[in-house]
C-alpha positions in Angstrom: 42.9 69.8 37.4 45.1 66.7 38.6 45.1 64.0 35.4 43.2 61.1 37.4 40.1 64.0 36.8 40.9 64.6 33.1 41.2 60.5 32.4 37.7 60.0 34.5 36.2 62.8 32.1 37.6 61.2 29.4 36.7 58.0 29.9 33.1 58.4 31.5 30.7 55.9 30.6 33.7 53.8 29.5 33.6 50.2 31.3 37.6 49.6 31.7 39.2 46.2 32.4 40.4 46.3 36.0 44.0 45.9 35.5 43.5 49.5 33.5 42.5 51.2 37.3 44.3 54.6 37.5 45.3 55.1 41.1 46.0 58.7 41.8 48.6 59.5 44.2 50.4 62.5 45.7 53.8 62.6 47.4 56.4 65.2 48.2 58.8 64.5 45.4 55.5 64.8 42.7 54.5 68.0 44.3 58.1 69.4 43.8 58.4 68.2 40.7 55.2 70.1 39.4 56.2 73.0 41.3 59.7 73.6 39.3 57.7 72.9 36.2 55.3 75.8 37.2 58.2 78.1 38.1 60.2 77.4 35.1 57.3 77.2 32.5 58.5 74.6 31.0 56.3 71.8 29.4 55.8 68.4 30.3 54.4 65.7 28.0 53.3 63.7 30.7 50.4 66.8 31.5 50.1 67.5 27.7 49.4 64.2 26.5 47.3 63.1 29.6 49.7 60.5 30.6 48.2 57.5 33.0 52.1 57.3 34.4 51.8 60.7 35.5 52.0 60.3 39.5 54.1 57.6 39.4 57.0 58.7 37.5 56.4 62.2 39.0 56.6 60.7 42.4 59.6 58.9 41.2 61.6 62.0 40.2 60.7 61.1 36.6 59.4 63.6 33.6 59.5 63.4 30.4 60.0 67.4 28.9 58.3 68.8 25.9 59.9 71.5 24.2 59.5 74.0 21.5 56.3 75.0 23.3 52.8 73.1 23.8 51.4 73.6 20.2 51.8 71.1 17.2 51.4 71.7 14.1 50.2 68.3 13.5 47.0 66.5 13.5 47.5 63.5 14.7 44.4 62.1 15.7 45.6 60.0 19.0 46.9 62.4 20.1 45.8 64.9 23.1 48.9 67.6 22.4 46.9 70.7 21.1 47.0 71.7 17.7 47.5 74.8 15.5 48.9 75.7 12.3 51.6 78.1 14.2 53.3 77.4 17.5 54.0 79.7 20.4 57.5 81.8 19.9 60.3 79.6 21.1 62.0 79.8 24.3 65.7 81.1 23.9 66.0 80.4 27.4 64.4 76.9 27.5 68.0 75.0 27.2 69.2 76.6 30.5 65.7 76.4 32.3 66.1 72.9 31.7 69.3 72.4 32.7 68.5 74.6 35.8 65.2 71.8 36.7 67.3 68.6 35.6 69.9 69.8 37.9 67.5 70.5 41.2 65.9 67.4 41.0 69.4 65.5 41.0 68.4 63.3 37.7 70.5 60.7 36.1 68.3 60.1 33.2 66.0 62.3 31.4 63.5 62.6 28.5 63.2 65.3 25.7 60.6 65.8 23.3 59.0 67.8 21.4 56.1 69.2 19.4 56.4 69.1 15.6 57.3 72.2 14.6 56.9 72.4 10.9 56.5 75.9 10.8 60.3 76.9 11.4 62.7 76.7 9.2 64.4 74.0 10.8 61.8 72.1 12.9 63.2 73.3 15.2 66.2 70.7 15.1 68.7 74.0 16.5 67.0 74.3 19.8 66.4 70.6 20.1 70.2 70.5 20.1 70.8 73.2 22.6 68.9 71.7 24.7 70.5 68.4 24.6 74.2 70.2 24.8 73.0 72.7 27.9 71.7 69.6 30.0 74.9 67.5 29.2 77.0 71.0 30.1 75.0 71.3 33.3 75.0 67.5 34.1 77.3 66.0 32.7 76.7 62.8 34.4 73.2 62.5 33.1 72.0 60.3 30.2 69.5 62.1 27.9 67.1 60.7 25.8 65.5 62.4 23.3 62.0 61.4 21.4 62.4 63.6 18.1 59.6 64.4 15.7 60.4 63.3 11.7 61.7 65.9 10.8 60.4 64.9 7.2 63.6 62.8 7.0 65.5 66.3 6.4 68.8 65.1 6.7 70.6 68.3 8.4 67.9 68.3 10.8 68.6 65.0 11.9 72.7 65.5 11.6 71.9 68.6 14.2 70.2 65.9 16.6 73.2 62.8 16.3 75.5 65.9 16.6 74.3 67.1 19.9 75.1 63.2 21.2 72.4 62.4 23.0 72.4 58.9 24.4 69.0 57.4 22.9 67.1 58.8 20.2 63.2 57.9 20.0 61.8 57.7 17.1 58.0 56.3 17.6 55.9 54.3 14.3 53.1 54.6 16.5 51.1 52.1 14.8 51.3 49.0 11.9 51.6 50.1 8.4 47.7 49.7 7.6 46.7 51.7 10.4 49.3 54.5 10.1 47.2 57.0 7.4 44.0 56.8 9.6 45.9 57.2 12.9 48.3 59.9 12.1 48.8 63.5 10.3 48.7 63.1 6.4 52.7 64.4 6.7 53.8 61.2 8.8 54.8 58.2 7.2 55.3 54.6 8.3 57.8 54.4 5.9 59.3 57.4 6.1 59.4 56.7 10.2 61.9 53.5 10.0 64.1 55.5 7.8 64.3 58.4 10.2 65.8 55.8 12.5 67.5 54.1 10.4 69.2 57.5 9.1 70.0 58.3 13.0 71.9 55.6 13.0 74.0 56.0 10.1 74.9 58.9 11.3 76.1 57.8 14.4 76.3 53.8 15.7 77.1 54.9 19.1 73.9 56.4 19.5 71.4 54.0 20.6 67.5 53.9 18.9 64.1 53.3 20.7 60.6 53.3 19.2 57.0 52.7 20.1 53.6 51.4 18.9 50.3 52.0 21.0 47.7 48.3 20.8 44.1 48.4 20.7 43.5 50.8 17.6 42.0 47.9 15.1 45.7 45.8 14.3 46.0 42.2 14.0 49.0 40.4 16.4 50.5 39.6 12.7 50.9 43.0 11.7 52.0 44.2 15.4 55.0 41.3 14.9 55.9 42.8 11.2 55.8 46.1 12.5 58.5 45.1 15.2 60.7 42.9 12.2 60.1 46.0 10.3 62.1 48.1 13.1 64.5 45.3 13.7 65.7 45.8 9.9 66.0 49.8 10.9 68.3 48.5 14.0 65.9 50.0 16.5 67.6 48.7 19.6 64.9 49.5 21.9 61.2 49.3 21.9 58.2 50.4 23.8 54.3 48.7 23.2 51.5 50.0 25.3 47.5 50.1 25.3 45.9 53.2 23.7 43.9 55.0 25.6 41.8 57.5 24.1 42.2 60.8 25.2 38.6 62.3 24.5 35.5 62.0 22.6 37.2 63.7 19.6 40.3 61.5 18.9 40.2 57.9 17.4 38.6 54.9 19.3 39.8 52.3 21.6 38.7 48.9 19.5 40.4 46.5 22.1 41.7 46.9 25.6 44.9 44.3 25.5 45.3 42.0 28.1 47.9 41.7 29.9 49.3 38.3 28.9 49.3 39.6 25.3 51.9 42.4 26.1 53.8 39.7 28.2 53.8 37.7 24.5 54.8 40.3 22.7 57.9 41.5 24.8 59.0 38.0 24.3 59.2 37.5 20.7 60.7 41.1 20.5 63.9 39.6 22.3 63.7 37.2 20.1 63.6 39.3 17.3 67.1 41.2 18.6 65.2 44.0 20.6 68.1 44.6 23.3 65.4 46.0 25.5 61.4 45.3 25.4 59.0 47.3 27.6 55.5 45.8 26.8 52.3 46.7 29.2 49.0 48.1 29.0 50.7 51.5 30.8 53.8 51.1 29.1 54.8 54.3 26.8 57.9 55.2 24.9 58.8 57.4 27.8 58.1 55.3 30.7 60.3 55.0 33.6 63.0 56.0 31.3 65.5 55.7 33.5 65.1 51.3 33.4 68.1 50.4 35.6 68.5 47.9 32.4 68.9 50.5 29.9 70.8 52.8 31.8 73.5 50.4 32.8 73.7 49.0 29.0 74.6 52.9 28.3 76.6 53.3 30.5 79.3 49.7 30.5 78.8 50.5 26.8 80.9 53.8 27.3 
């Protein structure tokens, strides 16, 4: 079922602002990109999480890749990712089909993330790492980004991940400290969040940090700006703010739909704050358009 069906099932007998219209579209670069995803079995967040960016990064030659299969053993409860206390067997050969799909579409910029895996030894911070290492062996001129689970602040989990080099590691609070126990999985932390990234880069300055928060769940704009001081301290250089959307009848629900000019507001007092990079819009999400000409060319002069 193409996602512009799943959000209008989500959403029906919803009233959404109008600058919140989904416009499906359909081009030949989408279609080949869902094709290689088919062939490959691989994962994609953007079908997983029901993402409205879908078509338009798709069409772009843009996905963001979910690994470690499409079960997580969280229960987040904005989240559309399905849930179980076990996840599917991992893919030994998920590093190289990835490689194989980065390579074919001719990327310069990709997205990794991943399910939390708490049921494997290492959360599955190994084959995080081979995947980051097979991409850069098979592209070597692509930048990878990678949008890593907690880990529960292990710190040899998160050693494996700075080790592998990837260019940006994500990191997302999701919400503002009040919000964070009724939003996400009793496991998560706000806390324990800004010292994952913090930790990351500890380990490694030359590796740049990114995190996002989702609007419209119940905060006030005073906690939305600690939040962002909050991740400022952590030296999170980038940051992503976007408009929840709720995903079904079953997950938490939408309180506000942000306007537009609130998100403007908001991207302007991050750089103000010592954000290098703000992305703030009601589609915005941490993995949108990843490939920003402004954060890929930071990367790269900063080589």
């Amino acid at each position: 079922m193409p996602f512009y069906k799943l959000a209008e099932l989500a959403y029906r007998g919803s009233v959404l602002p109008e600058w919140l219209a989904i416009k499906p579209a359909s081009t030949a670069k989408y279609d080949k990109v869902k094709r290689t995803v088919g062939d490959l079995g691989l994962h994609t967040v953007c079908v997983e999480a029901h993402c409205p960016n879908i078509t338009d990064c798709w069409s772009g030659g843009t996905a963001t890749f979910m690994v470690l299969g499409d079960l997580c053993t969280r229960g987040c409860r904005f989240c559309a990712v399905s849930k179980s206390a076990k996840g599917i067997n991992v893919d030994m050969a998920e590093p190289e089909k990835l490689g194989m799909a980065i390579k074919e579409w001719g990327l310069n910029y990709v997205v990794i993330t991943s399910v939390c895996r708490d049921d494997l030894e290492d959360q599955g911070a190994g084959h995080f790492a081979r995947c980051v290492a097979e991409i850069k062996r098979r592209n070597p001129n692509t930048l990878v980004e990678v949008l890593i689970p907690d880990f529960r602040d292990d710190m040899e989990c998160l050693r494996k991940i700075a080790e592998s080099r990837p260019d940006v590691v994500g990191h997302n609070i999701e919400t503002v400290r009040r919000l964070s126990p009724q939003v996400r999985d009793r496991r998560a932390d706000y806390d324990q969040s800004l010292k994952v990234l913090g930790d990351i880069k500890a380990l490694d300055r030359r590796i740049y940090t990114k995190s996002a928060m989702m609007l419209g769940i119940g905060e006030s704009d005073e906690e939305v700006l600690q939040a962002m001081s909050d991740l400022r301290n952590a030296e999170v250089d980038f940051l992503a703010i976007g408009q929840y959307l709720r995903p079904s009848q079953h997950h938490i629900g939408v309180k506000e739909y942000v306007r537009p000019e609130k998100f403007e507001s908001f991207r302007k007092e991050g750089i103000s704050l010592g954000f290098k990079y703000v992305a703030a819009g009601p589609f915005v999400r941490s993995s949108y358009k990843a490939g920003e000409f402004f954060v890929s060319s930071m990367i790269r002069n900063g080589r």
